[in-house]
N, C-alpha and C positions, 0 to 999 in steps of 0.2 A: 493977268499976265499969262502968257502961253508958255505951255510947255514943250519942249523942242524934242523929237524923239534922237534917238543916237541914230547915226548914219547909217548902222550895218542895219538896223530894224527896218530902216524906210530903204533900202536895195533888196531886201527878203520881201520886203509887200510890194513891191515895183516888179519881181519878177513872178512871181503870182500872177498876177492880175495880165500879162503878158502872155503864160501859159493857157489860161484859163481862155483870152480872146484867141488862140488857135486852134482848140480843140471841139469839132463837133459836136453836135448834142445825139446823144443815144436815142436812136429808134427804139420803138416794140416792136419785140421777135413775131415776126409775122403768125397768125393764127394756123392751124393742121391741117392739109389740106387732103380730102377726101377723093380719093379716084375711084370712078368705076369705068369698072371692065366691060365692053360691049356682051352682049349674051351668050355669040356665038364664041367669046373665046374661050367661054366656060366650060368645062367637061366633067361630067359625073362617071364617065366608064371608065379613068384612067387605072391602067394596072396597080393592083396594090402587093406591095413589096411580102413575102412571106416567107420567113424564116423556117426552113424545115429541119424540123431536129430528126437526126436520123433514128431510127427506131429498131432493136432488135425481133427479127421473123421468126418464130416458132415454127418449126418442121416438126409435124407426128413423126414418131416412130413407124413403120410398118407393121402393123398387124396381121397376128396369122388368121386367116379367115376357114371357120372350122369345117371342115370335111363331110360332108352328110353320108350318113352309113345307107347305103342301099339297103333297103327295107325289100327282103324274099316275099314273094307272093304265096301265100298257101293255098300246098295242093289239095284239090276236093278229094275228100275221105269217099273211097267206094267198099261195097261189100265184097266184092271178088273181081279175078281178071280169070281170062280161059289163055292158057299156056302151052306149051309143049316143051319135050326136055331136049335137050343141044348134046348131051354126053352119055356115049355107051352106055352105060350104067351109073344112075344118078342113084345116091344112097340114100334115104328117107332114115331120119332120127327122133327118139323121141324131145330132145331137146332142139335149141336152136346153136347148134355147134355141131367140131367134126369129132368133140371127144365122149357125147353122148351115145346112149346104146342105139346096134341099128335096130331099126323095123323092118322095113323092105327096101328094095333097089327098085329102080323106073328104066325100060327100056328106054334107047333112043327113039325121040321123035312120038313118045306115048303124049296122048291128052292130060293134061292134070289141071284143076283148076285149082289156085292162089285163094286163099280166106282170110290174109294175116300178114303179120310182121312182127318182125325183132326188131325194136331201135336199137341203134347205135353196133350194129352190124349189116351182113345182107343176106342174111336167112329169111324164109318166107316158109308161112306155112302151106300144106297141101292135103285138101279134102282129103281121107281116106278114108269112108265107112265108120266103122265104130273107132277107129284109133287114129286122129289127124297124127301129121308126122312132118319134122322140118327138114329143109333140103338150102343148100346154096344156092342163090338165084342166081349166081355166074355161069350154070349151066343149065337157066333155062330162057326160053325165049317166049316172047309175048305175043299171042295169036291175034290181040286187038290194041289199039292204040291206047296209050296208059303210061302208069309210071307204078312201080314198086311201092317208091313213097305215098302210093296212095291209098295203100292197104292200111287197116287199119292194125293198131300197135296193140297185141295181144301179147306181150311176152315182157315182165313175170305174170301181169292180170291178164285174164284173160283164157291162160290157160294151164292145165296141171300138168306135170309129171308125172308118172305114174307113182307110187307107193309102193316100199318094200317091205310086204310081210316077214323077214327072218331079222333086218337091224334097226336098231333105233340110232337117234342124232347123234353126232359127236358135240362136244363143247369146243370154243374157240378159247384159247388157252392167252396168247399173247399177237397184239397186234403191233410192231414199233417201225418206223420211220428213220429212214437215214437219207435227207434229201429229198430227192425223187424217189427212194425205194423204199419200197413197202412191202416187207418181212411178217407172215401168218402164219401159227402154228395152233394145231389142235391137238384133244385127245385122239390116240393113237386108237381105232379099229380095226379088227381081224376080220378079212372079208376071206373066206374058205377059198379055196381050189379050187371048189365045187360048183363058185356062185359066180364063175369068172364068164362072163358072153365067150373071150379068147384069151389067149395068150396078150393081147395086144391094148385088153382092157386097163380100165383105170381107176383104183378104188375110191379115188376122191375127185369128185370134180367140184373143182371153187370158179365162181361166177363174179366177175368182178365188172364194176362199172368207172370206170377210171377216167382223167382227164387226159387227154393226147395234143398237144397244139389246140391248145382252146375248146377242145371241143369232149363233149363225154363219151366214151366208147364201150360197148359193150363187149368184152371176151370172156371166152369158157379156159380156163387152166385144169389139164390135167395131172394128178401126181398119185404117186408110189409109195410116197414116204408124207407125214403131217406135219407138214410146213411147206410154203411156196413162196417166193418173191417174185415180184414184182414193181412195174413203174408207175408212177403214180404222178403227175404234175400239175401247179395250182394254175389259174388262171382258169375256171371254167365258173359257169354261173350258177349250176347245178353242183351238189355235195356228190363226192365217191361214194360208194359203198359196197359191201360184196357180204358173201355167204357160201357156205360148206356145206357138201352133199356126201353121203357114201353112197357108191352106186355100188349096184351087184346087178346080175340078169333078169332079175326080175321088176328091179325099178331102183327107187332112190329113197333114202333115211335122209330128212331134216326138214330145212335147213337151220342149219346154226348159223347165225347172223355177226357179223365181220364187227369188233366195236370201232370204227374206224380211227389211224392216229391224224391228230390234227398237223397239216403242214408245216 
């Protein structure tokens, strides 16, 4: 006996089988297809893109670029120069100063011949027989080509003062500093009436070696009384120093030696 399907089952398989005769059969997706590029359209030089990160530039500061000190040429040391004097009466001393005792005086336009110097002044010394004698070289004049500074530096070495047979030294009592100034006192010496060169003389002469604008100078201080001041400024390369004389006519007592105050 057969079995009958119900209606609506056999119109559900009738339209199936309808759809199914209209619809295509599916192809395969075609295989990758591989292109090449002719040679020449190839290129290796193309620009390549470059990100520039900007960068901060370091500028040096400007530097001071140091100064070179002119380096002086030194003058050759001679034994002597031949001179002649420029001022009516040129006064010869036994020290290198104008407050030392005189010796003698040089007419105008006399020969003298130069043996010497004073650093750190312009005194020069001048042959004289048995007693050499200094003189300012601002009044005298050079009979051959030269220089002063070429003389050689005899003064404190080099040469003596003379000695006074009637005083002995004084002591230097107090050296003090105020600044620039520098304030020396000693003990007190009686030099007679007697033992005076002139009215004009000086019983003490202090010899000091001091700094002036960088540089060390040498001056004679004359005084009256036992104590003198003075300037005194730092900045030299060389130390101050100084010393006490008594002077009388016959020559000089000491010296007593400065203890110098520190700047």
């Amino acid at each position: 006996m057969k079995t009958r399907l119900p209606a609506f089952i056999t119109l559900i398989l009738f339209l199936i089988s309808c759809a199914s005769a209209s619809v295509p059969a599916l192809e395969p997706a075609p295989a990758t297809q591989t292109v090449t590029l002719p040679a020449d359209a190839i290129t290796t030089d193309a620009p390549t893109a470059t990100l520039l990160v900007p960068t901060e530039t370091f500028t040096p500061l400007p530097t001071e670029t140091p100064t070179a000190t002119p380096t002086q040429t030194p003058i050759p040391t001679v034994e002597s120069l031949k001179a002649t004097v420029t001022a009516d009466k040129l006064i010869c001393r036994y020290g290198p100063g104008a407050n030392y005792l005189y010796l003698i005086a040089f007419n105008k336009s006399t020969p003298i011949r130069l043996i010497g110097r004073a650093p750190g002044n312009n005194w020069v010394l001048i042959e004289n027989g048995q007693q050499d004698c200094w003189a300012n070289s601002e009044f005298i004049a050079l009979k051959e080509e030269g220089d002063f500074k070429a003389l050689r530096s005899l003064y404190p070495d080099g040469y003596k003062i003379p000695v006074s047979p009637y005083y002995g030294p004084t002591t230097v009592l107090t050296a003090e500093r105020k600044g620039n100034e520098v304030t020396v006192t000693w003990m007190e010496i009686i030099v007679s009436p007697g033992k005076y060169e002139d009215d004009n003389m000086f019983p003490y002469i202090v010899e000091v070696w001091v700094c002036k604008g960088g540089e060390l100078i040498f001056d004679t201080l004359g005084s009256r009384v036992p104590f003198v001041t003075f300037t005194d400024e730092s900045g030299c390369a060389e130390p101050s120093h100084g010393r006490v004389y008594i002077q009388e006519k016959h020559g000089y007592a000491g010296p007593a030696e400065i203890p110098w105050p520190s700047p």
